[in-house]
Jmol script that loads the backbone (N, CA, C; Angstrom):
load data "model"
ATOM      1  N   UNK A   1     108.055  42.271  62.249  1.00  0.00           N
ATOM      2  CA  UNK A   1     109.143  41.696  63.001  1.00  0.00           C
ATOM      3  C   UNK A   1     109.179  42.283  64.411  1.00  0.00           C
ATOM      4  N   UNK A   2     108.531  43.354  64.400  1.00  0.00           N
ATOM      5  CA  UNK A   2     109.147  44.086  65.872  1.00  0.00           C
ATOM      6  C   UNK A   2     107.723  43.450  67.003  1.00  0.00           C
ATOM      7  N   UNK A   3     106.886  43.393  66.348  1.00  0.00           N
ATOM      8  CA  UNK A   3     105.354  42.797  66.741  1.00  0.00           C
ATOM      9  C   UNK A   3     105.606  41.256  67.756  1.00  0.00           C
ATOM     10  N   UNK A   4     106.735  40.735  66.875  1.00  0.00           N
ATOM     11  CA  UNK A   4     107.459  39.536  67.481  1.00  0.00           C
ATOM     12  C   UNK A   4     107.757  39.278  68.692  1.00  0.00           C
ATOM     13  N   UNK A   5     109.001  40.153  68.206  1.00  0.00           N
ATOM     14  CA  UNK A   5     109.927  40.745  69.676  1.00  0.00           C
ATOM     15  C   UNK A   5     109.059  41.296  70.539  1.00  0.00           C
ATOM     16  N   UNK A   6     108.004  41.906  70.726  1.00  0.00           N
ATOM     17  CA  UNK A   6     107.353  42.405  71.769  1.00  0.00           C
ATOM     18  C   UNK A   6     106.750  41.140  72.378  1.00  0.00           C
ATOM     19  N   UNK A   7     105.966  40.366  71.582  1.00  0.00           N
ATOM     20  CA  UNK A   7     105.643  39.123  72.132  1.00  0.00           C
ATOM     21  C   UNK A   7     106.482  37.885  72.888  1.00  0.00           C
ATOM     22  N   UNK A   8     107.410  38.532  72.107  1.00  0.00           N
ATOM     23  CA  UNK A   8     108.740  37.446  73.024  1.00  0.00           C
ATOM     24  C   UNK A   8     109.281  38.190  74.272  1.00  0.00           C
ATOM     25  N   UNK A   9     109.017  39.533  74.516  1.00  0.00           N
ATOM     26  CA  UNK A   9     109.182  39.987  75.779  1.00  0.00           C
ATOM     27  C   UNK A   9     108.373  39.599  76.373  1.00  0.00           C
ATOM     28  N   UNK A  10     106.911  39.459  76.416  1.00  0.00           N
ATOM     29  CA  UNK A  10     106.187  39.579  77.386  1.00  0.00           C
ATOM     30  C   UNK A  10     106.425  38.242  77.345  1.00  0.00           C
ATOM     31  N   UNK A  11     106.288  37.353  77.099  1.00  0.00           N
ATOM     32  CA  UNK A  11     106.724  35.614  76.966  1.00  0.00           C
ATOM     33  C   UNK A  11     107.660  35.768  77.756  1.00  0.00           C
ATOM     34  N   UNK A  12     109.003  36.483  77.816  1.00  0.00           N
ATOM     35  CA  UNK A  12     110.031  35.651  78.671  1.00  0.00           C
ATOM     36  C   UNK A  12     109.656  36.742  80.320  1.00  0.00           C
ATOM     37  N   UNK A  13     109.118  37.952  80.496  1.00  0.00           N
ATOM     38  CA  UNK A  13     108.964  38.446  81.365  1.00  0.00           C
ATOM     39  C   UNK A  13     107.665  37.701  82.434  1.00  0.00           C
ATOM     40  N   UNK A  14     106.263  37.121  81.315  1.00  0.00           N
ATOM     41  CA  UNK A  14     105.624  35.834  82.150  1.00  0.00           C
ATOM     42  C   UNK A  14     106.508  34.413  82.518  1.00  0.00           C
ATOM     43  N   UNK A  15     107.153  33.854  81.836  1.00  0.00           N
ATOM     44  CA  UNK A  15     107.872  32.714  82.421  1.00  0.00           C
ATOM     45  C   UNK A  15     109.014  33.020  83.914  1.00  0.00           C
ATOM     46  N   UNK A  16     109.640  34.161  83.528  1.00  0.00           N
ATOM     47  CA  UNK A  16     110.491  34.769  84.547  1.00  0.00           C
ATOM     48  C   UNK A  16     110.042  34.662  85.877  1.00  0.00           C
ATOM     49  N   UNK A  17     108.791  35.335  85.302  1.00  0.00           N
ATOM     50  CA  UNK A  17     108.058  35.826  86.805  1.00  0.00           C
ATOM     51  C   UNK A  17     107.215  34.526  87.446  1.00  0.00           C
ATOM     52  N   UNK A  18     106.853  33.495  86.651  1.00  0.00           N
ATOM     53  CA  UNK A  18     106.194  31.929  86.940  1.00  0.00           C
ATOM     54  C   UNK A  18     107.257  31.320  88.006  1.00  0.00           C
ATOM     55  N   UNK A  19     108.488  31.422  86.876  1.00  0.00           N
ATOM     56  CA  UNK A  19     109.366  30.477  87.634  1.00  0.00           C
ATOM     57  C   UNK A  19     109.681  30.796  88.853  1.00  0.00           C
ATOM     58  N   UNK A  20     110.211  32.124  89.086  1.00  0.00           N
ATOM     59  CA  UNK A  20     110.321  32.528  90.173  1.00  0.00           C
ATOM     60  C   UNK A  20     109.207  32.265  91.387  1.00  0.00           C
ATOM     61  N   UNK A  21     107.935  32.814  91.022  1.00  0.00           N
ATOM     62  CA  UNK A  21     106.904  33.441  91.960  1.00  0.00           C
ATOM     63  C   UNK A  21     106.562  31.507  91.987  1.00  0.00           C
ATOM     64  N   UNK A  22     106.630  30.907  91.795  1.00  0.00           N
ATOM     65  CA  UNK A  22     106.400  29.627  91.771  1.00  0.00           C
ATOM     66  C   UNK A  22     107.612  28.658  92.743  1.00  0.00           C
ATOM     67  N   UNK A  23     108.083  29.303  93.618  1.00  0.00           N
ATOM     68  CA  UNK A  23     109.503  28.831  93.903  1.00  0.00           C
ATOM     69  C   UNK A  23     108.790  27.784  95.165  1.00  0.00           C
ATOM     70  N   UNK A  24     109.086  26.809  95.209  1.00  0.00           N
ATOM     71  CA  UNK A  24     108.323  25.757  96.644  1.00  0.00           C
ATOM     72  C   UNK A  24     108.810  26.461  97.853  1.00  0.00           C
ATOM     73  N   UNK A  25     108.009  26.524  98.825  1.00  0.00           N
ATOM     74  CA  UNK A  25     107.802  26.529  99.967  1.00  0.00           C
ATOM     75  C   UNK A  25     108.209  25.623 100.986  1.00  0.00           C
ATOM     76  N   UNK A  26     108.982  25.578 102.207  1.00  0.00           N
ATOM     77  CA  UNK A  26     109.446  24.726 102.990  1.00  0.00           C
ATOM     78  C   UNK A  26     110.775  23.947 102.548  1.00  0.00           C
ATOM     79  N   UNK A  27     111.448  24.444 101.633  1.00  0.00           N
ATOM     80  CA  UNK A  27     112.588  23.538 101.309  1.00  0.00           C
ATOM     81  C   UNK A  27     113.921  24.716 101.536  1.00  0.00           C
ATOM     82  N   UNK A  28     114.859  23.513 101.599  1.00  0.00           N
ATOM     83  CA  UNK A  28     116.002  24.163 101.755  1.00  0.00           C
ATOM     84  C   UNK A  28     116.711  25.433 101.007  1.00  0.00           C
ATOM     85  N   UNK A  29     116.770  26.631 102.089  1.00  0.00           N
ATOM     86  CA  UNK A  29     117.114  28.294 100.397  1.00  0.00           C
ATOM     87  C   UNK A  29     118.060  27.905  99.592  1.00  0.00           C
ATOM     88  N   UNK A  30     119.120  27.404 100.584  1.00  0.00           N
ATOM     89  CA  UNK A  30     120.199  26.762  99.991  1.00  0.00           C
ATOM     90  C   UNK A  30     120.125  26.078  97.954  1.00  0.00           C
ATOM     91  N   UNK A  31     119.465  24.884  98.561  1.00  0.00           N
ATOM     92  CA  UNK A  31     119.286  23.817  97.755  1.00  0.00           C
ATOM     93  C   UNK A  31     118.357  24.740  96.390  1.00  0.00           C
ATOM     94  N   UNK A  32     117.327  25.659  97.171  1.00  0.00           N
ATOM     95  CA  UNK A  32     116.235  26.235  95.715  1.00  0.00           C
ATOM     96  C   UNK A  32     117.609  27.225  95.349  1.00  0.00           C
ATOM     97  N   UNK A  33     117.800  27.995  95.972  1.00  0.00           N
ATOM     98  CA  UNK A  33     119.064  28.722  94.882  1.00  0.00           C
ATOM     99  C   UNK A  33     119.805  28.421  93.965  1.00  0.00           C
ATOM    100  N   UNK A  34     120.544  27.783  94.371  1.00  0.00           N
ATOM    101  CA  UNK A  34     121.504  26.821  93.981  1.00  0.00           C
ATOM    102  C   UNK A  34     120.791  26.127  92.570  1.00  0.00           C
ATOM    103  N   UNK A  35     119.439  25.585  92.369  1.00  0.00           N
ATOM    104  CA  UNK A  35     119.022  24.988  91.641  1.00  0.00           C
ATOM    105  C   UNK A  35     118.194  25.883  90.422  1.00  0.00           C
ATOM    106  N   UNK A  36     117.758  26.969  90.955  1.00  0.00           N
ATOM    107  CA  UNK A  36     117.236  27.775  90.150  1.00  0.00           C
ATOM    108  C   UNK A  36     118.489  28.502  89.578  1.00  0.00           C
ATOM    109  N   UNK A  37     119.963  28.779  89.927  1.00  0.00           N
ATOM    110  CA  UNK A  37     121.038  29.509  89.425  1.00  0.00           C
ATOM    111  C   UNK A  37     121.392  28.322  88.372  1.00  0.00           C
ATOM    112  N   UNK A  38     121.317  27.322  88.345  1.00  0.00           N
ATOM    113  CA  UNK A  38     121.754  25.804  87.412  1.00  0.00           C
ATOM    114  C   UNK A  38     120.721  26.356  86.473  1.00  0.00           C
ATOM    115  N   UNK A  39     119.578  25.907  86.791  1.00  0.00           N
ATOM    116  CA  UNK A  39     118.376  26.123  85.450  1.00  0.00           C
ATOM    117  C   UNK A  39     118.619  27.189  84.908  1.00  0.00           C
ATOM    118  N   UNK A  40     118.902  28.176  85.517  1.00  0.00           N
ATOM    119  CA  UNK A  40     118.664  29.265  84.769  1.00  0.00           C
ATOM    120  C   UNK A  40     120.327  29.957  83.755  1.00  0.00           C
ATOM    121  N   UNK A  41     121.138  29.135  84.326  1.00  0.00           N
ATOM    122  CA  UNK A  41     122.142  29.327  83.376  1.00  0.00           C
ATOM    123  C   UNK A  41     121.858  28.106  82.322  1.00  0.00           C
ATOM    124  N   UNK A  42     121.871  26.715  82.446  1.00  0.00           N
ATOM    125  CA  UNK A  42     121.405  25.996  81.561  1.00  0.00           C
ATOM    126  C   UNK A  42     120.451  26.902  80.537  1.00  0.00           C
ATOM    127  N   UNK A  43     119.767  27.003  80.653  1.00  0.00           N
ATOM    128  CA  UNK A  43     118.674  27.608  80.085  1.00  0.00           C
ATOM    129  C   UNK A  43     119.720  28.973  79.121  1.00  0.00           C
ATOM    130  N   UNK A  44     120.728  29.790  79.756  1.00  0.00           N
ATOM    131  CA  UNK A  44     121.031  31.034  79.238  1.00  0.00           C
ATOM    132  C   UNK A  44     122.253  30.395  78.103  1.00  0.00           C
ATOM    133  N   UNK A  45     122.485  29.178  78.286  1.00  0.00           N
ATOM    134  CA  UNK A  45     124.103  28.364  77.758  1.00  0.00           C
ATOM    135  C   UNK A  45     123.524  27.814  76.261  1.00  0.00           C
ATOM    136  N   UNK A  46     122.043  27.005  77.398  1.00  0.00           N
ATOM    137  CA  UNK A  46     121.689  26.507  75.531  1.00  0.00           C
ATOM    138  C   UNK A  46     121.515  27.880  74.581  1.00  0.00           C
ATOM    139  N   UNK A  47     120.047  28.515  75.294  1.00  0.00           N
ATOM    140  CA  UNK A  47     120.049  29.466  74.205  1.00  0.00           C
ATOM    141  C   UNK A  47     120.944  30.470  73.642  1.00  0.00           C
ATOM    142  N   UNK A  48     121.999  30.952  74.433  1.00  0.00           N
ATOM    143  CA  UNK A  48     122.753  31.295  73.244  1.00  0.00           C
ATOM    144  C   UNK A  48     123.728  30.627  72.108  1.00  0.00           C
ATOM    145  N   UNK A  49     123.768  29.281  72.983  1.00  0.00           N
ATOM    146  CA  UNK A  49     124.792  28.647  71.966  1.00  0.00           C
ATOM    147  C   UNK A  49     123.958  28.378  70.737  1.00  0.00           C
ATOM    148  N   UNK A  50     122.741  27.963  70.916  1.00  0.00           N
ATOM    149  CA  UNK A  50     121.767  27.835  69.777  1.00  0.00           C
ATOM    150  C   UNK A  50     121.103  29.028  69.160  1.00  0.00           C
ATOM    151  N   UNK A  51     121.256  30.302  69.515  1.00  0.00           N
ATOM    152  CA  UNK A  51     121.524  31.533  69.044  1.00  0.00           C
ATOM    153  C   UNK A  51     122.332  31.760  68.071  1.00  0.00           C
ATOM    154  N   UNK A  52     123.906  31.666  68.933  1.00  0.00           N
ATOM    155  CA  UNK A  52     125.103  31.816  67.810  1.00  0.00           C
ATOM    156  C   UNK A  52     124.947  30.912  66.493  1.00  0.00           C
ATOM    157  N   UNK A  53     124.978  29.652  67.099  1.00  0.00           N
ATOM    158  CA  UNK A  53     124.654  29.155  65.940  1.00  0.00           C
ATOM    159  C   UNK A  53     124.352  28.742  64.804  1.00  0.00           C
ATOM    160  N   UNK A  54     122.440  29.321  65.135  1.00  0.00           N
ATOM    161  CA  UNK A  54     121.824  29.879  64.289  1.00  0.00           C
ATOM    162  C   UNK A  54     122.482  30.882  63.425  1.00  0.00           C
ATOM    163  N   UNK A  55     122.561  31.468  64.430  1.00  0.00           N
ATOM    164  CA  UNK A  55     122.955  33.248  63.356  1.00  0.00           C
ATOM    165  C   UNK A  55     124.611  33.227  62.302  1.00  0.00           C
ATOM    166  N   UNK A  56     125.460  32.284  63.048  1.00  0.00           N
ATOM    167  CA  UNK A  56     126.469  31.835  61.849  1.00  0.00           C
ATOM    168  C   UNK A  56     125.776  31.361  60.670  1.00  0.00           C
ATOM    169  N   UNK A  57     125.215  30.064  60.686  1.00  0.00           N
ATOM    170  CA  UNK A  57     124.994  29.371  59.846  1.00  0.00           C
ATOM    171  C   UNK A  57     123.609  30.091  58.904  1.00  0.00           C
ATOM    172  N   UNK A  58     123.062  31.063  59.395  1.00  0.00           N
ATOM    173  CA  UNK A  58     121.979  31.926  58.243  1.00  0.00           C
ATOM    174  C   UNK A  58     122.808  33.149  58.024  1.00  0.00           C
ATOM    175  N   UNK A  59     123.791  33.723  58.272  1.00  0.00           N
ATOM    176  CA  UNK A  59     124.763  34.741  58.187  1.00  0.00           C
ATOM    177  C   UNK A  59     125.318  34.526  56.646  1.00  0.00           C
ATOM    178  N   UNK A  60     125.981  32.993  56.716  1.00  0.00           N
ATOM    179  CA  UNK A  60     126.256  32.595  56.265  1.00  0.00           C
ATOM    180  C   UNK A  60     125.542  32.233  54.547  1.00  0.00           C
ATOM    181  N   UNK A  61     124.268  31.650  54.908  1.00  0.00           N
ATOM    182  CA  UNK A  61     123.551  31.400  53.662  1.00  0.00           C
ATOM    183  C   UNK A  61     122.568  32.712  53.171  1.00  0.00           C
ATOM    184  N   UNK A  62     122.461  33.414  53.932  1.00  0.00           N
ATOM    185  CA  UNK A  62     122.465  35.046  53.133  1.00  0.00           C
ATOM    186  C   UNK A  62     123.141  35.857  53.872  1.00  0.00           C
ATOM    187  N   UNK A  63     124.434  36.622  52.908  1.00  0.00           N
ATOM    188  CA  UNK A  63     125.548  37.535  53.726  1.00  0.00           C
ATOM    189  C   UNK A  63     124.820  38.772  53.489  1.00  0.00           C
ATOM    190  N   UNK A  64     124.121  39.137  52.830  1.00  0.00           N
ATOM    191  CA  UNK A  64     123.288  40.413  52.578  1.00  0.00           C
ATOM    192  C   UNK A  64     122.334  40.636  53.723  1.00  0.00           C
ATOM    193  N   UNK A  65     121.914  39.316  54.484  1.00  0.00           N
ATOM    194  CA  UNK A  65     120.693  39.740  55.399  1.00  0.00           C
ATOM    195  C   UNK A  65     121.157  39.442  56.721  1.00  0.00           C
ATOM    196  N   UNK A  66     121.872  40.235  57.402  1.00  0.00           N
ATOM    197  CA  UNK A  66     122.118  40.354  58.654  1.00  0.00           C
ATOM    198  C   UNK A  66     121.415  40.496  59.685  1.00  0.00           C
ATOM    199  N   UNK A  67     120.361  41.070  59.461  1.00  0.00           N
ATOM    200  CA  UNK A  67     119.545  41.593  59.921  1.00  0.00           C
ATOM    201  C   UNK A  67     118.620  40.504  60.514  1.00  0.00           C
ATOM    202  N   UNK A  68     118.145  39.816  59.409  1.00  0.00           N
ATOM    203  CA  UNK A  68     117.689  38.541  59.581  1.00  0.00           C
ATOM    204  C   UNK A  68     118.281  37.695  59.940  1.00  0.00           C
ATOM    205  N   UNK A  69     119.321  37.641  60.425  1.00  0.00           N
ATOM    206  CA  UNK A  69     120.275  36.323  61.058  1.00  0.00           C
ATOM    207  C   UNK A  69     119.866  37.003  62.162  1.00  0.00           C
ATOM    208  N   UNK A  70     120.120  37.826  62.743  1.00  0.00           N
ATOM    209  CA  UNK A  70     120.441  38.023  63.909  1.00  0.00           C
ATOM    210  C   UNK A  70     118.511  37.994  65.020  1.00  0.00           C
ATOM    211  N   UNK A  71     117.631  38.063  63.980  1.00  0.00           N
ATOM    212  CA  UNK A  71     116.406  38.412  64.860  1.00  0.00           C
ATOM    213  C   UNK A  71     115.885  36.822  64.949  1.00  0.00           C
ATOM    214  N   UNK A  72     116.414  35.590  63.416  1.00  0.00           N
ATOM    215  CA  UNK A  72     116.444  34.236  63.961  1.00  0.00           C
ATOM    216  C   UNK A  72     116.657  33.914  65.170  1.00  0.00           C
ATOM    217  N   UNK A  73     118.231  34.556  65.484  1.00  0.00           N
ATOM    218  CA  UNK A  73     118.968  33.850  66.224  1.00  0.00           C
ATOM    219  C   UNK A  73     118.192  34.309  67.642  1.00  0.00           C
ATOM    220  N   UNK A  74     117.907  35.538  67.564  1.00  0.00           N
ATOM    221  CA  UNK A  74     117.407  35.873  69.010  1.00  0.00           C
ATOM    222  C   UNK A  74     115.990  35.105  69.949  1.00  0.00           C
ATOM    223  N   UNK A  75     114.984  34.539  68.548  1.00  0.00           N
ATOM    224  CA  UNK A  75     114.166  34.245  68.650  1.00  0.00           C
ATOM    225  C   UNK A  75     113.705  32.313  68.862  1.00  0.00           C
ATOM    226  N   UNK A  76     114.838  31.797  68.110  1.00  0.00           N
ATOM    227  CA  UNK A  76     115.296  30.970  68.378  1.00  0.00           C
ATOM    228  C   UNK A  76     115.990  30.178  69.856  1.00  0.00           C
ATOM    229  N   UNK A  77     117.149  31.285  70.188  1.00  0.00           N
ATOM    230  CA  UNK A  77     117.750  31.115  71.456  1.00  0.00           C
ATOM    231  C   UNK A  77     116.995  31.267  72.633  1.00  0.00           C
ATOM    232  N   UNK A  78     116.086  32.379  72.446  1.00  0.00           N
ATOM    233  CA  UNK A  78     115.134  33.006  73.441  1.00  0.00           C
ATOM    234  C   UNK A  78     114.087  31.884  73.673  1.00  0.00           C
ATOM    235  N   UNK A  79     113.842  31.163  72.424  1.00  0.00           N
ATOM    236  CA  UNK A  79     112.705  30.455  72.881  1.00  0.00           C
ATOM    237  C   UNK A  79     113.339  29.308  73.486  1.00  0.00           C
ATOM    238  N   UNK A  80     114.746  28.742  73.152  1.00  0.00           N
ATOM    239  CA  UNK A  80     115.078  27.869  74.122  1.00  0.00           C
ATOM    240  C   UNK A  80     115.551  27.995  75.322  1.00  0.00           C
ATOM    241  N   UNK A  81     115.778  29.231  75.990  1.00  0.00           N
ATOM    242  CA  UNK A  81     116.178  29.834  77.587  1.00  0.00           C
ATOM    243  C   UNK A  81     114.761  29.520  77.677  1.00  0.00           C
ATOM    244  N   UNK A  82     113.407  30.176  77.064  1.00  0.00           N
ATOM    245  CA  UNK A  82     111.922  30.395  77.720  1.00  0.00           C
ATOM    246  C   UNK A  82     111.777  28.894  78.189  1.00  0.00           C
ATOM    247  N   UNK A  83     111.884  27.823  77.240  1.00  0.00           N
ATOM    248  CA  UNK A  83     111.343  26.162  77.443  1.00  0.00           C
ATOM    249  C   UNK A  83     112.362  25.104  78.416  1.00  0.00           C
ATOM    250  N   UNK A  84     113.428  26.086  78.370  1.00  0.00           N
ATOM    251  CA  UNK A  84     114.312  25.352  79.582  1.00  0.00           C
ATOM    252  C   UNK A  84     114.073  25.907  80.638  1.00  0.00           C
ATOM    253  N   UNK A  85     113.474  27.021  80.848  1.00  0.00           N
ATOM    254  CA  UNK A  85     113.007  27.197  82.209  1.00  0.00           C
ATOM    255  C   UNK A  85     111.665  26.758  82.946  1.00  0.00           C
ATOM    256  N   UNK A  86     111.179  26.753  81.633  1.00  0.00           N
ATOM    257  CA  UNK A  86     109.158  26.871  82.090  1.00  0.00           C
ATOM    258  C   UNK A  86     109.999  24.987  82.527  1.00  0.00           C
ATOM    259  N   UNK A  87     110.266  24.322  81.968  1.00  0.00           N
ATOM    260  CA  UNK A  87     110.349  22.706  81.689  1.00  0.00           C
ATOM    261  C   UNK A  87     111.657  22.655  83.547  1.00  0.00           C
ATOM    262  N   UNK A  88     112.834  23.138  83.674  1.00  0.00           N
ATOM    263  CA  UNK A  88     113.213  23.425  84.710  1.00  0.00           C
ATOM    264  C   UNK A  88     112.303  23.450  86.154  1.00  0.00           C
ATOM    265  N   UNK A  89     111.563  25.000  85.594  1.00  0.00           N
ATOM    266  CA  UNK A  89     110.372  25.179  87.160  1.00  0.00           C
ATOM    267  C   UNK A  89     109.355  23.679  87.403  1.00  0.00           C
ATOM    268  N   UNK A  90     109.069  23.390  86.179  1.00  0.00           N
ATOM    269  CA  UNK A  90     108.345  21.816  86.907  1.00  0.00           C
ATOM    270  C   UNK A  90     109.272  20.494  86.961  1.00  0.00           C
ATOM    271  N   UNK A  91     109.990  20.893  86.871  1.00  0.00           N
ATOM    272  CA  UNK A  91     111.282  19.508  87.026  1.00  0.00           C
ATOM    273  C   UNK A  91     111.734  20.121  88.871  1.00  0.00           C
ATOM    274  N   UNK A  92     111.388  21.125  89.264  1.00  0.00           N
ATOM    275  CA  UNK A  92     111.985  21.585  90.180  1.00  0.00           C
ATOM    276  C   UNK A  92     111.022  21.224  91.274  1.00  0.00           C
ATOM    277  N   UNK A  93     109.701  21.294  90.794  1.00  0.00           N
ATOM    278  CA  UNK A  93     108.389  21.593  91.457  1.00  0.00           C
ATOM    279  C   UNK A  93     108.318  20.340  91.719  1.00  0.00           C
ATOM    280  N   UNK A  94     108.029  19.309  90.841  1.00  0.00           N
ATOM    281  CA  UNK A  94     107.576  18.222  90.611  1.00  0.00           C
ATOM    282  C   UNK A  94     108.621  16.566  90.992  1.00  0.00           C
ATOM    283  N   UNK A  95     109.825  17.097  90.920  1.00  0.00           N
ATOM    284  CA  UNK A  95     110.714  15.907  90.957  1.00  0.00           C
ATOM    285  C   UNK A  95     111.548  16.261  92.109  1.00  0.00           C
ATOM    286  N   UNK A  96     112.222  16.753  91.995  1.00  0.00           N
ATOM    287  CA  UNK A  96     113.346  17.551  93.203  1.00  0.00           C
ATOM    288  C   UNK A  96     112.481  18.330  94.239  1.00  0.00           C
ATOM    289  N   UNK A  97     111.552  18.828  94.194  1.00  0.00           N
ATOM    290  CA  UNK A  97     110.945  19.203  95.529  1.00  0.00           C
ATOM    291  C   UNK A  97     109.450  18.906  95.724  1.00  0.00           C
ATOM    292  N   UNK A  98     109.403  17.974  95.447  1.00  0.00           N
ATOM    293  CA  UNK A  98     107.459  17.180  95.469  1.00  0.00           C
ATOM    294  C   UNK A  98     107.104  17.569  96.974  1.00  0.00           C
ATOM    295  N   UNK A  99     105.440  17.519  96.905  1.00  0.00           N
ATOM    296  CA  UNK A  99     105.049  17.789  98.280  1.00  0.00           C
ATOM    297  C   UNK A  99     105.428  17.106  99.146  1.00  0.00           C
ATOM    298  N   UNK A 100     106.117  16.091  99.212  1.00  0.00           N
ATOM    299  CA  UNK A 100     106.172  15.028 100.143  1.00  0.00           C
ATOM    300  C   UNK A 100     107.852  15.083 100.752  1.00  0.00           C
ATOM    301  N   UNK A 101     108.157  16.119  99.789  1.00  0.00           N
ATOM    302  CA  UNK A 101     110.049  16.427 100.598  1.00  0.00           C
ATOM    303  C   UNK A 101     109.511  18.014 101.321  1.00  0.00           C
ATOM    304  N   UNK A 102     108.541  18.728 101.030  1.00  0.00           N
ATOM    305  CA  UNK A 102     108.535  19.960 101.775  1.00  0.00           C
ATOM    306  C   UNK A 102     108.032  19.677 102.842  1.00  0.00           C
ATOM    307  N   UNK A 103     108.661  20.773 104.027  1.00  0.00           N
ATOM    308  CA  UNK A 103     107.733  21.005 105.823  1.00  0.00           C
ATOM    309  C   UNK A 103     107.200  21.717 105.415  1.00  0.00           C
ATOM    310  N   UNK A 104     105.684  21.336 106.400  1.00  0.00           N
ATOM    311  CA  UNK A 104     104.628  21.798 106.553  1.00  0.00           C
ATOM    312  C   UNK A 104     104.784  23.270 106.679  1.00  0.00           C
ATOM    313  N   UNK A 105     103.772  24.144 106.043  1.00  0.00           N
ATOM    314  CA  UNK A 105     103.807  25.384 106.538  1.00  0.00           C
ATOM    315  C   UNK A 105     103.518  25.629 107.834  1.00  0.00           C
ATOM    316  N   UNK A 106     104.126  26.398 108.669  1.00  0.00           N
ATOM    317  CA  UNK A 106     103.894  27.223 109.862  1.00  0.00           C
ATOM    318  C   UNK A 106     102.342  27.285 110.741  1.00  0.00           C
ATOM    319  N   UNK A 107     101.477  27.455 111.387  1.00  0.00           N
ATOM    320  CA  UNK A 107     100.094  27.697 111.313  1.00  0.00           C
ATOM    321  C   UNK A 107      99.826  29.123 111.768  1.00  0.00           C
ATOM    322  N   UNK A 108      98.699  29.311 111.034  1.00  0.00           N
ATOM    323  CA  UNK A 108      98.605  31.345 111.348  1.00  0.00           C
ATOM    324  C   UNK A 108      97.895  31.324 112.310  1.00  0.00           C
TER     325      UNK A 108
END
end "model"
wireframe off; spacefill off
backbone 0.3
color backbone group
C-alpha cells in the first residue's frame, strides 16, 4: 500500500510540474491565472468530494477497516484532481489559448 502512495506522489508532483511549466506564452497573466486558479480548484472540489465520498460509503460497508477507506478515498480523489488537471492544462493549451490567440515571441 505505501508502494502506491509513493507512486501517486510522484504522479501528482509530474502533472503539477507539466501543468504549470507548460503554461502558454504571450497571453494575458491575468486571464492564465485566473484560469489555472479555476482548474486547479475544480480539480481540488471534485477530488475531494469524490474522496469523501468514497471513504463514507466503504467506511460504511466495512466499519472495521478504516484504514482502507481512507487510502481508497485518497487514491481515488487524487486520481481525479491528477486527470482534471493533466485534461485542464490541454483544454487550456489547446482551446482557450491556441497558437493563433498568442503574440509572437519577442526576437533575441
Amino acid at each position: 500500500m505505501h508502494f502506491m502512495l509513493v507512486i501517486f506522489v510522484i504522479l501528482l508532483c509530474l502533472v503539477l510540474w507539466g501543468f504549470f511549466h507548460a503554461n502558454p506564452q504571450g497571453v494575458p497573466a491575468t486571464r492564465l491565472v485566473a484560469l489555472n486558479v479555476a482548474i486547479l480548484a475544480i480539480g481540488a472540489g471534485a477530488g475531494g468530494a469524490l474522496g469523501y465520498l468514497l471513504y463514507l460509503d466503504a467506511a460504511v460497508v466495512k466499519a472495521g477497516e478504516r484504514g482502507l477507506a481512507t487510502y481508497l478515498a485518497i487514491m481515488a480523489g487524487g486520481t481525479t484532481f491528477l486527470v482534471i488537471v493533466a485534461v485542464g492544462g490541454l483544454v487550456r493549451n489547446l482551446a482557450v489559448f491556441p497558437l493563433s490567440k498568442r503574440s509572437p515571441p519577442p526576437p533575441a
